[in-house]
NURO-562057 format. One record per residue (C-alpha): residue in one letter; chain; residue number from 1; x, z, y. Coordinates in steps of 0.1 Angstrom, whole numbers, plus 5000, padded with zeros to 4 digits. Example, Ala and Ser with C-alpha at 12.3 -4.5 7.8 and 13.67 -1.06 7.14 Angstrom:
BEGIN
<rec residu="a" chaine="A" num="1" u="5123" w="5078" v="4955"/>
<rec residu="s" chaine="A" num="2" u="5137" w="5071" v="4989"/>
***
This chain:
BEGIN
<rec residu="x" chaine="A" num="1" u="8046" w="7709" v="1188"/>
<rec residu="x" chaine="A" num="2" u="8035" w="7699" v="1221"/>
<rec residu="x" chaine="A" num="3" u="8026" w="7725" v="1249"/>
<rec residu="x" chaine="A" num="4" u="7993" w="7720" v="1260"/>
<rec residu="x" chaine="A" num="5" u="7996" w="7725" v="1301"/>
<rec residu="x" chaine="A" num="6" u="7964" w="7735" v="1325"/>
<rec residu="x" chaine="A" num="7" u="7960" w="7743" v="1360"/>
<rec residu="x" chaine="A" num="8" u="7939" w="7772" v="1364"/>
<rec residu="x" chaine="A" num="9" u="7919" w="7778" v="1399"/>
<rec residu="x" chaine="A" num="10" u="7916" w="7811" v="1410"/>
<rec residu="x" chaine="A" num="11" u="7896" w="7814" v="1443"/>
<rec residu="x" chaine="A" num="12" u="7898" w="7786" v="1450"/>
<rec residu="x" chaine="A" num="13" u="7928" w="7783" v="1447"/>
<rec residu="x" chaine="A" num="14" u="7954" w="7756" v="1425"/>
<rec residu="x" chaine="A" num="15" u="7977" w="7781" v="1403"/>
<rec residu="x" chaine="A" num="16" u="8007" w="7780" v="1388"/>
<rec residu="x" chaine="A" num="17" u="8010" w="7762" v="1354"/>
<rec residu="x" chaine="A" num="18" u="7995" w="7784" v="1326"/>
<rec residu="x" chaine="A" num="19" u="8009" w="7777" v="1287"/>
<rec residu="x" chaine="A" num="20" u="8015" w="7793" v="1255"/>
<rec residu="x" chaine="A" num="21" u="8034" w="7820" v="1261"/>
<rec residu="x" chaine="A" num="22" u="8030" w="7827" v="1297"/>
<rec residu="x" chaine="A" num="23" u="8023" w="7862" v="1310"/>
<rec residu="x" chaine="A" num="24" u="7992" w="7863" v="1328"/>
<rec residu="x" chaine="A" num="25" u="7974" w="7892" v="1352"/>
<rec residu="x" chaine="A" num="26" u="7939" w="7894" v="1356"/>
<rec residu="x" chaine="A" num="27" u="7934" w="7904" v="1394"/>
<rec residu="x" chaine="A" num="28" u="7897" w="7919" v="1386"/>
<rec residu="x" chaine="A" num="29" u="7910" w="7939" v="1362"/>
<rec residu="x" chaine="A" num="30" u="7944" w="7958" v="1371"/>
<rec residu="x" chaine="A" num="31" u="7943" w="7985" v="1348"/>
<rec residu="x" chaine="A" num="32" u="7951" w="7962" v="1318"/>
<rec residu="x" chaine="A" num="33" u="7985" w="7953" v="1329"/>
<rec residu="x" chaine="A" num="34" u="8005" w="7926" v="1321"/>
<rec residu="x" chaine="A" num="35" u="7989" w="7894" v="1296"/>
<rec residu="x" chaine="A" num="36" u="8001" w="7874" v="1274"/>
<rec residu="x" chaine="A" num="37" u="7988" w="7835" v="1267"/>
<rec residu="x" chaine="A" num="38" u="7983" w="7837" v="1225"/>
<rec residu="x" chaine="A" num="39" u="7966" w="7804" v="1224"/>
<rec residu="x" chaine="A" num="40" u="7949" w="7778" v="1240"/>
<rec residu="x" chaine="A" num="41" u="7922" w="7758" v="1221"/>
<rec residu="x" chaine="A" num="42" u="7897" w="7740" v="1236"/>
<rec residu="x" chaine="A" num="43" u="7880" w="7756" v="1268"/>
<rec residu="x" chaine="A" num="44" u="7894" w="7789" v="1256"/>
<rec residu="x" chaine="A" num="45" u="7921" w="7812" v="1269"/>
<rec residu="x" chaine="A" num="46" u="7934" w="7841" v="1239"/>
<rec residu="x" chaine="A" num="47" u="7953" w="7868" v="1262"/>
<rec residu="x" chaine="A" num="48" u="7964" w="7903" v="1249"/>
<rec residu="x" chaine="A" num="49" u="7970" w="7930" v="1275"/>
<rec residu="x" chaine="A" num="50" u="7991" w="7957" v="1276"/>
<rec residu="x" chaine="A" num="51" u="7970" w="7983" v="1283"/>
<rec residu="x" chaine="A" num="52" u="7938" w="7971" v="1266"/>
<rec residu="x" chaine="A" num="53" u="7926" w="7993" v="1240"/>
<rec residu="x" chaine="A" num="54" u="7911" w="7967" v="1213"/>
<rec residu="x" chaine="A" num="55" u="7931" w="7950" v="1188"/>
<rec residu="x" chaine="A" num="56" u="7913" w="7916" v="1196"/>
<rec residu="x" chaine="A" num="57" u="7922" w="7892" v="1219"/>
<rec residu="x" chaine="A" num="58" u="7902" w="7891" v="1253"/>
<rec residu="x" chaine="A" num="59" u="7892" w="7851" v="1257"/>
<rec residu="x" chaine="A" num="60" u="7884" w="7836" v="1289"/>
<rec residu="x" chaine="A" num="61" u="7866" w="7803" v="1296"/>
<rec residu="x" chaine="A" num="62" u="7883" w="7774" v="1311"/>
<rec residu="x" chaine="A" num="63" u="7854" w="7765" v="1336"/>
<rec residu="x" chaine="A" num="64" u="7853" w="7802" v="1350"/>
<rec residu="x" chaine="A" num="65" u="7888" w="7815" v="1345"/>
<rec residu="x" chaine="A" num="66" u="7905" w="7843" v="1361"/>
<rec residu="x" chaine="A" num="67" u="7939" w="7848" v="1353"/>
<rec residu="x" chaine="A" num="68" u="7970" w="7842" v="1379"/>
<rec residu="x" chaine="A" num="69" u="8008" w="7840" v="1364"/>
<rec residu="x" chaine="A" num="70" u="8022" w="7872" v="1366"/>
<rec residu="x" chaine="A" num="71" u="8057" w="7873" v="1389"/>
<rec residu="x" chaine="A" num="72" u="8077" w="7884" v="1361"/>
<rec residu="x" chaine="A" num="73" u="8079" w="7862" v="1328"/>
<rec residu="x" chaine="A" num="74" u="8093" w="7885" v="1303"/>
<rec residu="x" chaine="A" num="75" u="8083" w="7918" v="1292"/>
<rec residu="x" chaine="A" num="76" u="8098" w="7939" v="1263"/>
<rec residu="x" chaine="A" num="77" u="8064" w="7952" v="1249"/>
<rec residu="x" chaine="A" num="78" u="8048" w="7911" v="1250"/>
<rec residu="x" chaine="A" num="79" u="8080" w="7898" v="1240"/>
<rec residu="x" chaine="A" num="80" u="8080" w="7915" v="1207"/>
<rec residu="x" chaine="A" num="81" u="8043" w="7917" v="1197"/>
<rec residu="x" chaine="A" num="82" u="8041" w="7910" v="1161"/>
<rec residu="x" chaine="A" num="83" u="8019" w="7875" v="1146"/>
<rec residu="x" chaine="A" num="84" u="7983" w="7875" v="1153"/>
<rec residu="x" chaine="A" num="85" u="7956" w="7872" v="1125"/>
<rec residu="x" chaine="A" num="86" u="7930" w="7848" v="1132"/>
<rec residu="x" chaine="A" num="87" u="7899" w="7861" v="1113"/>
<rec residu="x" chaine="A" num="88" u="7862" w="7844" v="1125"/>
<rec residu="x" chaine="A" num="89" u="7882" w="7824" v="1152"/>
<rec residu="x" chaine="A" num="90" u="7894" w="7858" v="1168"/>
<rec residu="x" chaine="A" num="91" u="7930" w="7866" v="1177"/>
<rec residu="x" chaine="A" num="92" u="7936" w="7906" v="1161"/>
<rec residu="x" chaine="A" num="93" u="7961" w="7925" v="1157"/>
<rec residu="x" chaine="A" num="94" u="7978" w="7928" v="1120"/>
<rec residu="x" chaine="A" num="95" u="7972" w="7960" v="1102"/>
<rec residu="x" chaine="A" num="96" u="7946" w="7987" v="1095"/>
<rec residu="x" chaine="A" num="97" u="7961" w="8011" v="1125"/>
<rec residu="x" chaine="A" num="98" u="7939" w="8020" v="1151"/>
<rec residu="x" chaine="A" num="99" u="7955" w="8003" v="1186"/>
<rec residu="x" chaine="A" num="100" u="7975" w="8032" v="1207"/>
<rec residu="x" chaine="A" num="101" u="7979" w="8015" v="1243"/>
<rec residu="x" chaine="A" num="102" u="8015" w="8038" v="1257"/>
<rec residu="x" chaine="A" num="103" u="7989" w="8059" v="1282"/>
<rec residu="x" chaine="A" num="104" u="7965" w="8069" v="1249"/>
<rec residu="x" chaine="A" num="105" u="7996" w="8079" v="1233"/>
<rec residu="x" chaine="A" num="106" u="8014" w="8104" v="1261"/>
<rec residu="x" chaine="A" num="107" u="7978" w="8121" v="1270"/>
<rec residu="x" chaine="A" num="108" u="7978" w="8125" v="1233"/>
<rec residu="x" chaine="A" num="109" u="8016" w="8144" v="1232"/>
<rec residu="x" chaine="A" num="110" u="8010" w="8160" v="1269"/>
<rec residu="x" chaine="A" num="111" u="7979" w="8178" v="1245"/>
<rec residu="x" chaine="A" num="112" u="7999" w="8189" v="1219"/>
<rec residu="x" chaine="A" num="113" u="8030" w="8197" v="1241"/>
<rec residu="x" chaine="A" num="114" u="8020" w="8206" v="1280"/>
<rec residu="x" chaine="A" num="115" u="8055" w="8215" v="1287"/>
<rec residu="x" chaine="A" num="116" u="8064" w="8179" v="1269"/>
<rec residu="x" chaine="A" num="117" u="8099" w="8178" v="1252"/>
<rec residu="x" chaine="A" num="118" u="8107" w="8213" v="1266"/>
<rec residu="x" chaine="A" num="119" u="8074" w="8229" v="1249"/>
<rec residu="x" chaine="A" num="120" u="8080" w="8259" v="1227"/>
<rec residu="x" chaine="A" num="121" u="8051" w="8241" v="1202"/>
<rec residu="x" chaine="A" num="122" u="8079" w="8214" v="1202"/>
<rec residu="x" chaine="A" num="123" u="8113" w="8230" v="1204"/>
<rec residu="x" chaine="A" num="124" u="8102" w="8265" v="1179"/>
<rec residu="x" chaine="A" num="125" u="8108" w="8270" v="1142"/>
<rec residu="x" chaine="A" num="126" u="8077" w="8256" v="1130"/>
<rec residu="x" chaine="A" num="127" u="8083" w="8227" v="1158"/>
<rec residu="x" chaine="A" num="128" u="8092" w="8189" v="1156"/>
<rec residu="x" chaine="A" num="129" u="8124" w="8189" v="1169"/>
<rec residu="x" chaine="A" num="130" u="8138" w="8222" v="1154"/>
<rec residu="x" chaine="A" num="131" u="8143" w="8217" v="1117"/>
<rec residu="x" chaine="A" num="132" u="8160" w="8182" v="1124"/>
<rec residu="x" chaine="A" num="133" u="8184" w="8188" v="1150"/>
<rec residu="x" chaine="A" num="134" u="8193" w="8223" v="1122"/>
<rec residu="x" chaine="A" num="135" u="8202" w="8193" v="1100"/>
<rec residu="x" chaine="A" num="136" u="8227" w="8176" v="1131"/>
<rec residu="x" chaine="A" num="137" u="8237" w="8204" v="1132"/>
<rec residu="x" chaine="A" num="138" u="8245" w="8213" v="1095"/>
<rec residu="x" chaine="A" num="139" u="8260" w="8175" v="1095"/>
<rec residu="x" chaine="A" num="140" u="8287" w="8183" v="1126"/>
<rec residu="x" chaine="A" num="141" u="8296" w="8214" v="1110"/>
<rec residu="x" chaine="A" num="142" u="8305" w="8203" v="1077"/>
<rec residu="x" chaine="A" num="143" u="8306" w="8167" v="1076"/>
<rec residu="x" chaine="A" num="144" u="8319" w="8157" v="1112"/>
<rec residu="x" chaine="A" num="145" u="8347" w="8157" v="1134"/>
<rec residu="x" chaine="A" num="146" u="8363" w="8135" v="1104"/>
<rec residu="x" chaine="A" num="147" u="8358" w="8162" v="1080"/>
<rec residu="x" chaine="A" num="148" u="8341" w="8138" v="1057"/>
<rec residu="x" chaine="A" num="149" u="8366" w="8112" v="1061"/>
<rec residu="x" chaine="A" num="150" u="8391" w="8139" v="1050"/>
<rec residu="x" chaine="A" num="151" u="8373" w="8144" v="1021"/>
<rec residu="x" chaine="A" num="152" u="8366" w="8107" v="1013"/>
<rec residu="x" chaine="A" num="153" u="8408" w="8103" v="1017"/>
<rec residu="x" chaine="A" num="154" u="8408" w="8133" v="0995"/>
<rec residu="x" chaine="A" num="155" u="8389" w="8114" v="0968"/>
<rec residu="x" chaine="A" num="156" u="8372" w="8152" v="0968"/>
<rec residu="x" chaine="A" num="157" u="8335" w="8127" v="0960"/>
<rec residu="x" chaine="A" num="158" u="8321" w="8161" v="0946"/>
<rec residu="x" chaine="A" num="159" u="8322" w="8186" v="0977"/>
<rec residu="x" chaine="A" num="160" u="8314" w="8153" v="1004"/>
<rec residu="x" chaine="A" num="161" u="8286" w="8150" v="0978"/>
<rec residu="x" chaine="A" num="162" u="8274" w="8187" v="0980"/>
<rec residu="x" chaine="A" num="163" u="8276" w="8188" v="1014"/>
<rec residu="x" chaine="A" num="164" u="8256" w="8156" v="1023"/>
<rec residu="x" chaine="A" num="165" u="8228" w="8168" v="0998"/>
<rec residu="x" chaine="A" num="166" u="8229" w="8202" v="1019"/>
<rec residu="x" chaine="A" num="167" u="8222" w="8185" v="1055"/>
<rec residu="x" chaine="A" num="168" u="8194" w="8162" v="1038"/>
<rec residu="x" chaine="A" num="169" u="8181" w="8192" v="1020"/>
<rec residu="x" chaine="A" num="170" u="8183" w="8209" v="1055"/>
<rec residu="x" chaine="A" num="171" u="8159" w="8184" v="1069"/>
<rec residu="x" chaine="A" num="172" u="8131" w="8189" v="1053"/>
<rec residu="x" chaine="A" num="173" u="8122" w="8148" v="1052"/>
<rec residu="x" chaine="A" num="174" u="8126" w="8137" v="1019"/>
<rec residu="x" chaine="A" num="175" u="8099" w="8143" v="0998"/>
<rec residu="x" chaine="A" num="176" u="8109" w="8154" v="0962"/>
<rec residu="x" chaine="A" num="177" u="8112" w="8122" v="0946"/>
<rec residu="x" chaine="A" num="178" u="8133" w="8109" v="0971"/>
<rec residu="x" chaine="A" num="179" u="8158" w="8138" v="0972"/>
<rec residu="x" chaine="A" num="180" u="8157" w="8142" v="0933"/>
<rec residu="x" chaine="A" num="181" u="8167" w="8100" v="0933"/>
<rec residu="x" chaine="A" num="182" u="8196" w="8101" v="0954"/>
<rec residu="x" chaine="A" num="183" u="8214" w="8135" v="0936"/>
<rec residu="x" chaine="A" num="184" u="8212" w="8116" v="0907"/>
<rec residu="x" chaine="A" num="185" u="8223" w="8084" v="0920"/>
<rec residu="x" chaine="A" num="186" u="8256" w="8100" v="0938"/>
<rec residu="x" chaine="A" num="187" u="8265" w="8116" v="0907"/>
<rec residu="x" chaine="A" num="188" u="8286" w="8084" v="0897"/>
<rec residu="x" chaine="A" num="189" u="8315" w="8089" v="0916"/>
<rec residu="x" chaine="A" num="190" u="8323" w="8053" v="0924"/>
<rec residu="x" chaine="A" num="191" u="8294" w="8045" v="0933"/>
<rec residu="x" chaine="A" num="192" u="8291" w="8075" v="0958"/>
<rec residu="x" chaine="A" num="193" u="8326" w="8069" v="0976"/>
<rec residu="x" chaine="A" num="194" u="8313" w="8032" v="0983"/>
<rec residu="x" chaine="A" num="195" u="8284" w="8049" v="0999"/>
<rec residu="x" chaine="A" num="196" u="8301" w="8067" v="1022"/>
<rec residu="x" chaine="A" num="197" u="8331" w="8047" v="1030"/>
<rec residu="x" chaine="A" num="198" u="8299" w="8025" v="1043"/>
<rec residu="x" chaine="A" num="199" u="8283" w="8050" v="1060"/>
<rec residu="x" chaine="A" num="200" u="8312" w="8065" v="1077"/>
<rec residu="x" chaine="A" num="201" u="8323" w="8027" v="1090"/>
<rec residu="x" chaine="A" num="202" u="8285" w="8028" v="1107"/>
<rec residu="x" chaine="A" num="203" u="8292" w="8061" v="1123"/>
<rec residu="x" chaine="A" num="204" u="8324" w="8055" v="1134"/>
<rec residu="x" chaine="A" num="205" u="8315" w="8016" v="1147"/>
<rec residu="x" chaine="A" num="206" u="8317" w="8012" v="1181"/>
<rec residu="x" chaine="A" num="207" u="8281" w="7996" v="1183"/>
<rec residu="x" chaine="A" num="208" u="8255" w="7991" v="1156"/>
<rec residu="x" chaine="A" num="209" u="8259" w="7955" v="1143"/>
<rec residu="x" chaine="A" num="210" u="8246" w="7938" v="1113"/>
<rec residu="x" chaine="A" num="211" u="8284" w="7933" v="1104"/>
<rec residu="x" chaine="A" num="212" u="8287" w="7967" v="1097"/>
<rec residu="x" chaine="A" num="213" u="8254" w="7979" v="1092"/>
<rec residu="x" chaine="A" num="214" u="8244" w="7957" v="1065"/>
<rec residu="x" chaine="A" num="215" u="8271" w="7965" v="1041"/>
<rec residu="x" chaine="A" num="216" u="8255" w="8001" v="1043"/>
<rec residu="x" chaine="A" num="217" u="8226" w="7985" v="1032"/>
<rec residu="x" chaine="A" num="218" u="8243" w="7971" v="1002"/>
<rec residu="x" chaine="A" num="219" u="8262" w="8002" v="0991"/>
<rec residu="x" chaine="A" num="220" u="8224" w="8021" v="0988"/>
<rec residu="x" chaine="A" num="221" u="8211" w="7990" v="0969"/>
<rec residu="x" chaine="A" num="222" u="8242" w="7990" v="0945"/>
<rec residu="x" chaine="A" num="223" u="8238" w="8030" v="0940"/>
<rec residu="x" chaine="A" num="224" u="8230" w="8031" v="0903"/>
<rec residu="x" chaine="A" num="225" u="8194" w="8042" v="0887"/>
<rec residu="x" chaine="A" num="226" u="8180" w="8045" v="0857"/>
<rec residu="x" chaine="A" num="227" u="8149" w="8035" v="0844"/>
<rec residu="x" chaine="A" num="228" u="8122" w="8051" v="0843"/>
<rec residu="x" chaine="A" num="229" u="8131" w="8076" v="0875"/>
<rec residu="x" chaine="A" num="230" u="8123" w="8072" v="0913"/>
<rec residu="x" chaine="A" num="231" u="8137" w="8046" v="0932"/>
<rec residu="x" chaine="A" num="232" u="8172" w="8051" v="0952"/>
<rec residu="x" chaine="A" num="233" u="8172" w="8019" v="0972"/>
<rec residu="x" chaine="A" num="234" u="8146" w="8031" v="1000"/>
<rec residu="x" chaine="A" num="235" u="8142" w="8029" v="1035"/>
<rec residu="x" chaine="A" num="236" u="8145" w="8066" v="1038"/>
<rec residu="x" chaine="A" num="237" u="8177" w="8073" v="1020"/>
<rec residu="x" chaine="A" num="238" u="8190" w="8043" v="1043"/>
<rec residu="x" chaine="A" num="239" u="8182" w="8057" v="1077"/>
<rec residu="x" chaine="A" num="240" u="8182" w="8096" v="1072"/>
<rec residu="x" chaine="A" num="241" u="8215" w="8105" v="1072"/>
<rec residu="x" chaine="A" num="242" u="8229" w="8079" v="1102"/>
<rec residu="x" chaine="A" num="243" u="8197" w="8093" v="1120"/>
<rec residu="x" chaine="A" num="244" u="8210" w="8130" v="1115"/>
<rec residu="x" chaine="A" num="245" u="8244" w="8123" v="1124"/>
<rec residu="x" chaine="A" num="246" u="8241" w="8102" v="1151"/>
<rec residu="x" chaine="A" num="247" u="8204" w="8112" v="1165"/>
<rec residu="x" chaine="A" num="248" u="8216" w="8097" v="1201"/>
<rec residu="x" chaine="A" num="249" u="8223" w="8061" v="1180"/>
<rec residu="x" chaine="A" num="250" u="8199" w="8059" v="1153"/>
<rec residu="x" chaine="A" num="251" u="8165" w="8056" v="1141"/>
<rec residu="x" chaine="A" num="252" u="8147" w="8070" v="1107"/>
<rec residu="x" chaine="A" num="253" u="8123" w="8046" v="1091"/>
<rec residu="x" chaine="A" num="254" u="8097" w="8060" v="1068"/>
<rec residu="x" chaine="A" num="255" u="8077" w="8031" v="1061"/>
<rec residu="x" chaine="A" num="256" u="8038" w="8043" v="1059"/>
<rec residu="x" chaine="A" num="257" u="8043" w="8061" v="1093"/>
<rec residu="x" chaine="A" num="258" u="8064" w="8032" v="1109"/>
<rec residu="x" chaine="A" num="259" u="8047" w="8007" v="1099"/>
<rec residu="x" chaine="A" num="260" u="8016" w="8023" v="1112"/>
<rec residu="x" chaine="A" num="261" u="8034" w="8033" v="1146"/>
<rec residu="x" chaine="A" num="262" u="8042" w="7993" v="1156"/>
<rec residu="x" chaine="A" num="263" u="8009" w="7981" v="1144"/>
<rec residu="x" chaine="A" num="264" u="7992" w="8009" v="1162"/>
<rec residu="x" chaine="A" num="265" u="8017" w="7999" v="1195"/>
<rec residu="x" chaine="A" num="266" u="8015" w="7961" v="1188"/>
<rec residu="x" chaine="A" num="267" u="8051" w="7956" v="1181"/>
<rec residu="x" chaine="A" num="268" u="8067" w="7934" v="1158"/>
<rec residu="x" chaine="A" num="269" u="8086" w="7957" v="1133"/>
<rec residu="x" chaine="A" num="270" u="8098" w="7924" v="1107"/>
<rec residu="x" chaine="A" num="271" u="8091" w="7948" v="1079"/>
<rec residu="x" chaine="A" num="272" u="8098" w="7941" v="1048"/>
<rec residu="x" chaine="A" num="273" u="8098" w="7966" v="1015"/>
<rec residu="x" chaine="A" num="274" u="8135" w="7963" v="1005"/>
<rec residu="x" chaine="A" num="275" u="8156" w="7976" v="1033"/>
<rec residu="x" chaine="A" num="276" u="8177" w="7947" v="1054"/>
<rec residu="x" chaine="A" num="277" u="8193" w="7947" v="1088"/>
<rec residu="x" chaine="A" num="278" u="8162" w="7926" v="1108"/>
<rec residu="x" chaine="A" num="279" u="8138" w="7953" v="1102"/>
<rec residu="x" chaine="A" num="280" u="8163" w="7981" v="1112"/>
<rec residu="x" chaine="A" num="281" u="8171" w="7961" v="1144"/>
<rec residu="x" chaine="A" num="282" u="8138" w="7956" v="1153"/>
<rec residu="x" chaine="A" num="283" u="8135" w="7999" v="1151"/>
<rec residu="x" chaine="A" num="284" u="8163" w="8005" v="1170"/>
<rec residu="x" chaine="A" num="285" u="8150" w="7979" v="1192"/>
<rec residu="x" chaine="A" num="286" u="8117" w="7996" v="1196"/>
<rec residu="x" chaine="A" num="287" u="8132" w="8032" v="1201"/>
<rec residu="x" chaine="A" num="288" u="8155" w="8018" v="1228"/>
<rec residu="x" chaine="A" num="289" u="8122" w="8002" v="1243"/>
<rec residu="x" chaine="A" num="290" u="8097" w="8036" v="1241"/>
<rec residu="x" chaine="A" num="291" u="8132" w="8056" v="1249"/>
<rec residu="x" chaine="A" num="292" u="8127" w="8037" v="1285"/>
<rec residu="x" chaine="A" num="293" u="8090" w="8039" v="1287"/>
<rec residu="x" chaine="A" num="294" u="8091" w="8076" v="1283"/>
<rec residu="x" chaine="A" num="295" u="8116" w="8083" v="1307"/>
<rec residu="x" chaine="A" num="296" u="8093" w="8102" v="1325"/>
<rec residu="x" chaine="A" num="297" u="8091" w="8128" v="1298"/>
<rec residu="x" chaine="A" num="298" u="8130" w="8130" v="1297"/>
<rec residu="x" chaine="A" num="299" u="8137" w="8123" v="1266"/>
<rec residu="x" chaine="A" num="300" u="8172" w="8137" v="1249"/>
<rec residu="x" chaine="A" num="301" u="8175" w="8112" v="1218"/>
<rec residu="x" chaine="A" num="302" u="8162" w="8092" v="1193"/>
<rec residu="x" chaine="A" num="303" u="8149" w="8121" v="1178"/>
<rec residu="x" chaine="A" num="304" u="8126" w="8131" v="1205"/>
<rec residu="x" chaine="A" num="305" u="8111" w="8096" v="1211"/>
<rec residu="x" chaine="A" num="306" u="8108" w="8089" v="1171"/>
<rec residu="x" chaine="A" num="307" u="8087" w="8126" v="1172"/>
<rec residu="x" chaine="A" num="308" u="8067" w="8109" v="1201"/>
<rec residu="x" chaine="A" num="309" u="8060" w="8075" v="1183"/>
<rec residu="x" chaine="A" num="310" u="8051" w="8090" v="1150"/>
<rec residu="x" chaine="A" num="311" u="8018" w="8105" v="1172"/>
<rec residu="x" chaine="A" num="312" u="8009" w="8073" v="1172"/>
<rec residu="x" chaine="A" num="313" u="8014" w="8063" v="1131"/>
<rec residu="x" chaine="A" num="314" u="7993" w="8098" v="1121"/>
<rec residu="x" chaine="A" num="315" u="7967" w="8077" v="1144"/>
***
């Protein structure tokens, strides 16, 4: 495909190259942020801003333009927005979420939380973070420090099994179905000590690669299931109990809510129904991005900016 190149004049004037793909500011304008070029088509300019707060595309004419290249070229938010629709010759956003610019979203958790992460609303029984980190916590104690490795060794499949099923239970984030599907499924003991020889190689990996993270993947998908009852191979039994153990590593992906969250942020989640490493990367990809953007709220995990994100997929 050839790249279409124009010379825009600002103030008259000559300024730098503007294509596809270039990040663009808009001088008149500063509280958008940063810009990205979406299209060029005739006399028209499709930019999406950071900051704006429609899900459309703001256009600018050729023969009155405004924009200037921005001094930086690469952005972590613009270089992961997901692939625009184009109904009635408009560049929109995909998805039925509302759009959540990153300001929207932290007035909205500074309302709910003053205090922020440190808020008593946040940290108390009833509160976000409590009844997860209980379920770290119930992991650690009776699951880590290799004491689930022992037991894998062991071939002891029946008390690893009882004890995973406690932390999940502990957590309070399956719904019933869900919980009901896996119990079943890791009552076939072969199939259960593949599961966790997998799961233990992703905890105990170094870093979080697809060469280890996939075959995780593949030892929920193989879990058996019989017809007729709830589905085993989801996205929550994947992430839950990697998130639980390893909150400082890993993300949770409950599809409705995250898929909502990245549309809602404009962020390019590669979902896809069956669970696969490029949709997980791109999470963990996302957490490590909003991890950085919140730093200002001091942050502790993954947990604390997942609790922050999902604002934004309850829209």
């Amino acid at each position: 495909m050839a790249i279409i190149k124009l010379n825009f004049t600002y103030g008259g004037v000559m300024a730098e190259k503007i294509v596809k793909d270039t990040l663009v500011e808009l001088p008149s304008d500063t509280t958008l942020g940063l810009g990205k070029v979406l299209r060029i088509s005739g006399n028209k300019v499709y930019v999406f801003f950071i900051n704006q707060k429609k899900k459309e595309a703001s256009i600018f004419n050729l023969d009155n333009n405004q924009l200037v290249v921005a001094a930086v070229q690469s952005d972590p938010i613009l270089d992961n927005l997901p692939t625009f629709e184009a109904p009635n010759g408009k560049l929109t956003l995909p998805g039925k979420s509302s759009r959540w610019t990153l300001e929207q979203i932290t007035r909205e958790f500074n309302t709910r939380y003053p205090l922020g992460f440190n808020d008593p609303a946040y940290l108390g029984d009833k509160g976000e973070r409590k009844f997860k980190w209980v379920a770290h916590e119930k992991f650690i104690e009776t699951i880590g420090n290799g004491q689930g490795q022992k037991l894998l060794a062991e071939g002891n499949i029946p008390e690893l099994t009882h004890r995973i099923l406690a932390v999940v239970s502990k957590s309070h984030m399956f719904l019933s179905f869900e919980m009901m599907a896996l119990t079943d499924a890791l009552q076939n003991n072969e199939a259960a000590g593949r599961f966790f020889t997998a799961l233990f190689a992703v905890l105990d990996a170094p870093d979080i690669t697809e060469v280890v993270y996939q075959p995780y993947i593949d030892s929920v998908l193989d879990l058996p299931q019989e017809d007729g009852k709830a589905k085993v191979a989801t996205w929550p039994v994947v992430t839950l109990l990697p998130f639980l153990a390893q909150p400082d590593r890993h993300m949770f992906l409950k599809p409705t809510n995250s898929k909502s969250a990245a549309e809602a942020l404009a962020f390019n989640l590669h979902y896809e129904p069956l669970p696969n490493w490029k949709t997980y990367k791109a999470l963990l990809e996302m957490g490590k991005i909003y991890m950085s953007k919140i730093s200002h709220l001091e942050p502790r995990d993954l947990l604390d900016v997942q609790s922050f994100l999902w604002l934004a997929g309850h829209e």
